[in-house]
N, C-alpha and C positions, 0 to 999 in steps of 0.2 A: 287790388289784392295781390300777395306775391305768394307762388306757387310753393312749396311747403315737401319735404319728403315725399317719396313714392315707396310704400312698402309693397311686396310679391309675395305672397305665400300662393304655395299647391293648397288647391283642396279641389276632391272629387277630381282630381285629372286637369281640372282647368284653374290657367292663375288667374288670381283674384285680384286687382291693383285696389288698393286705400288709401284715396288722394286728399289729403289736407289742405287748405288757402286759410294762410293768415292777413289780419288787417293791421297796417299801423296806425296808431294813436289817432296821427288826425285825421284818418278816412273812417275811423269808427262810427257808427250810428247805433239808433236805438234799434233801427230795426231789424237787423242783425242779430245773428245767438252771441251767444258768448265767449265764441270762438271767431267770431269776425266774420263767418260764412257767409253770403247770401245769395242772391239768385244766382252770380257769377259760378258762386262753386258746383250749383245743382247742375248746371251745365256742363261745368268740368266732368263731374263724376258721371253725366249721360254720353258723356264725348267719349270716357275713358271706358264707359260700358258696352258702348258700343263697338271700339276698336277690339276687345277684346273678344266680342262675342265671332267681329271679321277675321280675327288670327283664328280662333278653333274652327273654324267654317272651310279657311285654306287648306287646315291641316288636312281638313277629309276628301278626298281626291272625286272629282268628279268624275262619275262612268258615264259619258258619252261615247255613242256611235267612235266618232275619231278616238278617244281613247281609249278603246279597247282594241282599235283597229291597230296603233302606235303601240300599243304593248304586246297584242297577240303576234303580229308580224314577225319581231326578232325573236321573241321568245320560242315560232313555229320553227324559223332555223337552228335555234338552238337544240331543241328536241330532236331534231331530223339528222341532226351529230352522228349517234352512233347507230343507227339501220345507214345513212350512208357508206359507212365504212365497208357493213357486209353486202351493200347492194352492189359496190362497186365489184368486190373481189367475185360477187356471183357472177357479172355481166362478163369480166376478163377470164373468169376461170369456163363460164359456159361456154366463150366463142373459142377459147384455144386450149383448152388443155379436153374439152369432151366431156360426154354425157356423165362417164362415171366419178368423175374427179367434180360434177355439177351437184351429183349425188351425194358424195362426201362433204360436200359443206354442210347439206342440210344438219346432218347430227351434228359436225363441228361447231358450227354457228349457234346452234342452239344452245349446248351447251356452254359455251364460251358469253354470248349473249344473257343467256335468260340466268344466269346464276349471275352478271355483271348486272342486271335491271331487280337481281331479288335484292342488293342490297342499296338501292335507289331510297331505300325508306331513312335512313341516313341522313340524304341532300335534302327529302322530303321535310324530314323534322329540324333542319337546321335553315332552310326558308323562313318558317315562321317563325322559331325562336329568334333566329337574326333580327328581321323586320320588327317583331316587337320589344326589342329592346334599342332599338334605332328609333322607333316610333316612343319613346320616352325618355331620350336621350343617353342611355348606358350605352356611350361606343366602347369603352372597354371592353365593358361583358359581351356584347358583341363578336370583338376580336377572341376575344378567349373562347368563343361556342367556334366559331370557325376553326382556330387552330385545335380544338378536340374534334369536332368533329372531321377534322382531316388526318388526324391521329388515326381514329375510328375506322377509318377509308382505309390506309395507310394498311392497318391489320387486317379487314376485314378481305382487301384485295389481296393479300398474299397469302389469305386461306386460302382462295378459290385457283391462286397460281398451286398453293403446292395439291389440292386437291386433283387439277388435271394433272398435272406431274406423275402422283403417286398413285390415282386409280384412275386417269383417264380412260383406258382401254372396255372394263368391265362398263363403264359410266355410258361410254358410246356404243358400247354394244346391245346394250339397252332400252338407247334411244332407237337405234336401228333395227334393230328384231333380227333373226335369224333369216332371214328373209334376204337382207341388205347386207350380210353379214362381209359380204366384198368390198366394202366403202370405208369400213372401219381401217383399215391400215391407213390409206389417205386422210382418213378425217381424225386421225392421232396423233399423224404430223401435222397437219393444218392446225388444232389446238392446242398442241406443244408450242408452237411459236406463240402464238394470239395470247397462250396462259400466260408469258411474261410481262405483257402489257396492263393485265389485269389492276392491278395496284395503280396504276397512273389515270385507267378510267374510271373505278370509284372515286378520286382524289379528283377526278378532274368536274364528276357531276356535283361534285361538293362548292368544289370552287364557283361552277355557273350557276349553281343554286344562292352562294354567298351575293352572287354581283347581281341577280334580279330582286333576290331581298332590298339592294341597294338602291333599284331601278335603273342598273346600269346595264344594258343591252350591247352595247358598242364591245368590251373586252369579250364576255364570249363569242359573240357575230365573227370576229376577227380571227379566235381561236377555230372556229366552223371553218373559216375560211383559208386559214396553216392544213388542217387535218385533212381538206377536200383534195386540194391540188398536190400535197403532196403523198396523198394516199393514190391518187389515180398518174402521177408521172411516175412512183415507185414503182405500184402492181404492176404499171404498164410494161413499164423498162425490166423489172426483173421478170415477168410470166413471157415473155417475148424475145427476148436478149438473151435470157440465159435457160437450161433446163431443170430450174428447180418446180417450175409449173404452181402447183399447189401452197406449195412451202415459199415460193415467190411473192404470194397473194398477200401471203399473212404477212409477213417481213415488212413490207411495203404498209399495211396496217398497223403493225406494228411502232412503225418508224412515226408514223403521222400522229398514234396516240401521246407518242414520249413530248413531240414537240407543242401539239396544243394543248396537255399539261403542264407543261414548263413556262409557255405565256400565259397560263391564269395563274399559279399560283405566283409567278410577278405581279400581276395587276393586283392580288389580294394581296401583297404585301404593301404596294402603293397607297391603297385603302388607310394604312394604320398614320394615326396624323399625333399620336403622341411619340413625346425624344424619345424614351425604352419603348421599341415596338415588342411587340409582344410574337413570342417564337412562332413559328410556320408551325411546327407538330406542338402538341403538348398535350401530359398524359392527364386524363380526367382522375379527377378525385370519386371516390367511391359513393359518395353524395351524390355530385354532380352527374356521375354515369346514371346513376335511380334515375336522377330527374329529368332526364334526358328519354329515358329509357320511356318513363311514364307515358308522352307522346309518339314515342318512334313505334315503341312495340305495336300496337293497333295498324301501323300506316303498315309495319312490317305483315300482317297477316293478308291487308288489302294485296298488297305487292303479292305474295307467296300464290295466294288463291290462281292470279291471272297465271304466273307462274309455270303451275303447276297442270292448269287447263293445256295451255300452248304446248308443254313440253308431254301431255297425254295427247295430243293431237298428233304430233310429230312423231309419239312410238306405233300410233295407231296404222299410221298411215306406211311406217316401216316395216311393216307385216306386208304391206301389199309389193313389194319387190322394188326395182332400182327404179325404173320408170315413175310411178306415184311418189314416189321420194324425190327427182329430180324436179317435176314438176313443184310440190309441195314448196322444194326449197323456194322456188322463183316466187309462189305465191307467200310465202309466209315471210319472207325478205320485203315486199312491195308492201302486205301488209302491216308492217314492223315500219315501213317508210312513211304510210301516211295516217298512222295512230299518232304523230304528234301534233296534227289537225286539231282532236279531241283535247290532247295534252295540254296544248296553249291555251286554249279558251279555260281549260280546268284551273293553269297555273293563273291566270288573270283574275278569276273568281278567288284565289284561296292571298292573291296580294292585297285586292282592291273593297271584297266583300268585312273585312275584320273591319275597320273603320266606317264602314258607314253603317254596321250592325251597332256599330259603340253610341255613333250620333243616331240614333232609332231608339236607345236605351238613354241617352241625354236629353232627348226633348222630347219620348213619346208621340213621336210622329212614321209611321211606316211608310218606307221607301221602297214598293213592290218593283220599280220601275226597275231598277239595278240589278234583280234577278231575272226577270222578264227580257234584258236586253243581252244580260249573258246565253240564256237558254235560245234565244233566237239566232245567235250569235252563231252557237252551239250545232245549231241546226243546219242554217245554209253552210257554213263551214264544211257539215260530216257530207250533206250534200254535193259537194264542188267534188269532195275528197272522193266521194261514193264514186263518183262519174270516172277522173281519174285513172283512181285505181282500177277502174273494170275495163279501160280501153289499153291500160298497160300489157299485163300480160295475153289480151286477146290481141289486139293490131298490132304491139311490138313484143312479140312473142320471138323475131331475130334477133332482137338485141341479146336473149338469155341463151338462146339455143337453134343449132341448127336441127336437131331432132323431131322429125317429124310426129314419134308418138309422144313427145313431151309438148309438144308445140299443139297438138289435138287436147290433149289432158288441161292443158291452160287454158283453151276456149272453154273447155265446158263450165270451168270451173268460176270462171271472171267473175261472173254475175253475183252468185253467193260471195266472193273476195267484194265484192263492194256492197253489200247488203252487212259484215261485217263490220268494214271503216263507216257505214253510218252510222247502225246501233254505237260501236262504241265510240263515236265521237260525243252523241247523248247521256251515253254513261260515262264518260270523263267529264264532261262541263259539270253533272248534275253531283257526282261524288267530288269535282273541288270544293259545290257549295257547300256540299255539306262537313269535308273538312274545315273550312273555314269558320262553320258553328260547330266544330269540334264535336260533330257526331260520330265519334271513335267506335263508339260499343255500334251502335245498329249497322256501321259499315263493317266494323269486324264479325258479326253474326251474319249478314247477308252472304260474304264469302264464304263463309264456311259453308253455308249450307247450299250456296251456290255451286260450289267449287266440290264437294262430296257428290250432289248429283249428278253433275255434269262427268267426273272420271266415272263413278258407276255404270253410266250408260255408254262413256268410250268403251270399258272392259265387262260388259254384260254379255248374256246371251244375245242382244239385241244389237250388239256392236257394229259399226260400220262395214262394209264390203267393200268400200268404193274409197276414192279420193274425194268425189263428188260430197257422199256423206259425212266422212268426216269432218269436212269442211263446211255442213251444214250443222252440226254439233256446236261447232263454234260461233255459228254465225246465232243459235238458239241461247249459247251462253252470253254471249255481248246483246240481246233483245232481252233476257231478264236482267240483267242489269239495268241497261236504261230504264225499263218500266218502274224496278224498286226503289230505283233512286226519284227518279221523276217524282215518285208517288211521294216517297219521304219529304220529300221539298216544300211539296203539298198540305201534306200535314203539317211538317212545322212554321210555313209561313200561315196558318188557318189559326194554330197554337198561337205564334206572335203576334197576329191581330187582334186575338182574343186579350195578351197581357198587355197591349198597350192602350187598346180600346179601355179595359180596368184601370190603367196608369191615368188619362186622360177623366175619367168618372171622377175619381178621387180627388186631380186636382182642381 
């Protein structure tokens, strides 16, 4: 028999091949159809059925042990980006410039930080929209959701620049309370400088968000690796060399952001493999912003909720005077350091879990094992982190400060600091899974109603007294989370046993 066209069509996501064999005249027989076929060809077509069934089986990534350990690693440094930035400037500005200038960062940072991580939701919806249009081949549309959504970056970072610009002052006096009211002048110039950068670190979590969609870990790793050394030879050299102190700190941060900006959005230009590449900014059509908008908006209220908790902790705690506020800074800096522990494992689930939810709805077979192995994952991870963090500010309590009642305030508080980074390393693994099932609505309601009681009780009658306590607020906010999420996971893998178990009856 001689092998005969190969037609391809899509259907249902997976190609179909329709292989033909013809016979000539004199190998023809009777027992053949009428097309020359015969046993030869039934072969073909189990040969060709089966290759095909081995290509979609590749395509779906296998979650073992090692690969999750291969992804979550670089992806942990990537995260660990920007809290390095201010953990650095904490450690250089606590040993030389003193207690009050260690004080000032905390409002500074926060506010320069937590309004930089509210509009993370951005990089967040532009993860997955990348990957799935990667995962069906439109590298175009691809290119095109990255250069809007660095448009997007682009604008939304120079709101937040002219925001400290034009009301920094009332914005940090707020977070400080009247109490701290002496830290403000310092922590106005420490976020005047840091606000010019703003623009380059929403662009830049755009950019590392573009390259894991990719599975490219190596361009950001690199970029961590420009922004580390030369944030810590800057601060160093300028907080010590010269007497800008504070305003040294940022400059030096400053300089680190511009440069590992400038090497990702190189690599995402490298990325583009058709002759017109397609522009670095471009502005969204009014379409495309909706549908863009449809998925970011929800990730956006998840974002706000945590937000908004962190930045009621930090005014709570600026009520109780300079001392609890320098402290706080060191712990909510160390904090902020090892929440990308949760982050990676979350970011893992929301790459790896889309696809094997897809092959679960293609063959009606449940694969609990892929959740089971992130949530474990999940676990010893918050655990190592848990440990960590709680020896940091208790046994290297000289690295932030020579102050003895700030260095007292940090022992006591350790323990709850790390009772924190476990809870929410559990509540990050378990809300990737569930954005990965695009449970938008029950995450967006959970916050809400998370995030109302949790400030209620920072500014009740019943409000904290303490560093101690407030620090225990949060550590209660990051324990319902993980429980709500857990639970939710619960229910819907219990829901999708039930429709596949029905899938399976049926067939």
């Amino acid at each position: 028999p001689r092998l005969g066209t190969s037609n391809v069509r899509p259907r249902c996501g997976i190609l179909r091949h329709e292989m033909t064999v013809q016979s000539s005249d004199d190998e023809y027989n009777e027992g053949d159809n009428v097309f020359g076929v015969g046993e030869k060809t039934v072969e073909l077509r189990e040969l060709a059925k089966s290759d095909i069934e081995s290509d979609v089986e590749k395509r779906v990534p296998s979650l073992s042990p090692k690969a999750v350990i291969r992804f979550v690693a670089p992806t942990l440094a990537l995260w660990m980006a920007p809290p390095i930035m201010s953990l650095i400037d904490t450690s250089v500005v606590g040993r030389y410039c003193g207690a009050v200038d260690l004080a000032a960062l905390s409002p500074g940072c926060t506010m320069i930080d937590s309004s930089a991580y509210l509009f993370m939701f951005i990089a967040t919806a532009a993860t997955n929209m990348v990957a799935c249009c990667i995962a069906e081949g439109a590298e175009e549309e691809s290119e095109r959701i990255v250069s809007e959504a660095l448009f997007l970056a682009l604008c939304s970072g120079t709101f937040l620049a002219s925001l400290v610009l034009f009301a920094g002052r009332p914005l940090l006096m707020a977070i400080a309370g009247d109490a701290s009211a002496t830290v403000v002048p310092s922590a106005l110039k420490y976020a005047t400088v840091r606000a010019f950068a703003q623009p380059f670190v929403v662009m830049a979590s755009v950019a590392r968000a573009a390259a894991l969609a990719r599975k490219d870990t190596l361009g950001p790793l690199v970029s961590v690796g420009i922004a580390f050394v030369l944030n810590v030879i800057g601060t160093l050299s300028l907080v010590r060399a010269t007497n800008l102190g504070i305003v040294g700190a940022a400059i030096g941060t400053l300089c680190a952001d511009v440069a590992a900006t400038a090497f990702l959005l190189t690599r995402i230009q490298s990325y583009k493999k058709n002759t017109q590449k397609t522009a670095l900014l471009r502005i969204p059509t009014v379409e495309r912003f909706q549908t863009f908008l449809q998925y970011a908006a929800p990730i956006f209220f998840t974002i706000l909720g945590k937000s908004v908790v962190y930045n009621g902790v930090a005014i709570s705690v600026g009520r109780l005077g300079s001392v609890p506020l320098a402290a706080h800074q060191v712990l909510l800096r160390s904090f902020f350091f090892w929440c990308p522990v949760g982050d990676s494992v979350g970011m893992t689930s929301q790459v790896f879990l889309p696809d094997i939810l897809a092959q679960e709805k293609r063959t009606n077979i449940p694969k609990p094992g892929a959740k089971r192995l992130l949530f474990v994952t999940g676990v010893i991870a918050g655990l190592v982190a848990a440990a960590l963090a709680g020896l940091l500010p208790s046994k290297g309590a000289a690295l932030f400060t020579n102050d003895i009642h700030v260095k007292t305030a940090l022992i006591k508080t350790a323990p709850i600091l790390a009772a924190s980074i476990f809870m929410h390393a559990i509540a990050l693994t378990c809300e990737g899974m569930l954005l990965a099932q695009r449970d938008l609505k029950f995450l967006s309601t959970s916050y809400v109603v998370t995030t109302l009681t949790t400030i209620a009780l920072l500014f009740s009658s019943f409000r904290p007294q303490t560093l101690a306590a407030s620090w225990s607020i949060l550590a209660v906010f990051q324990a319902s989370r993980a429980i709500q999420f857990s639970w939710r996971n619960v229910l819907l893998a219990r829901r999708k046993n039930k429709q596949l178990h029905h899938c399976q009856t049926l067939t």
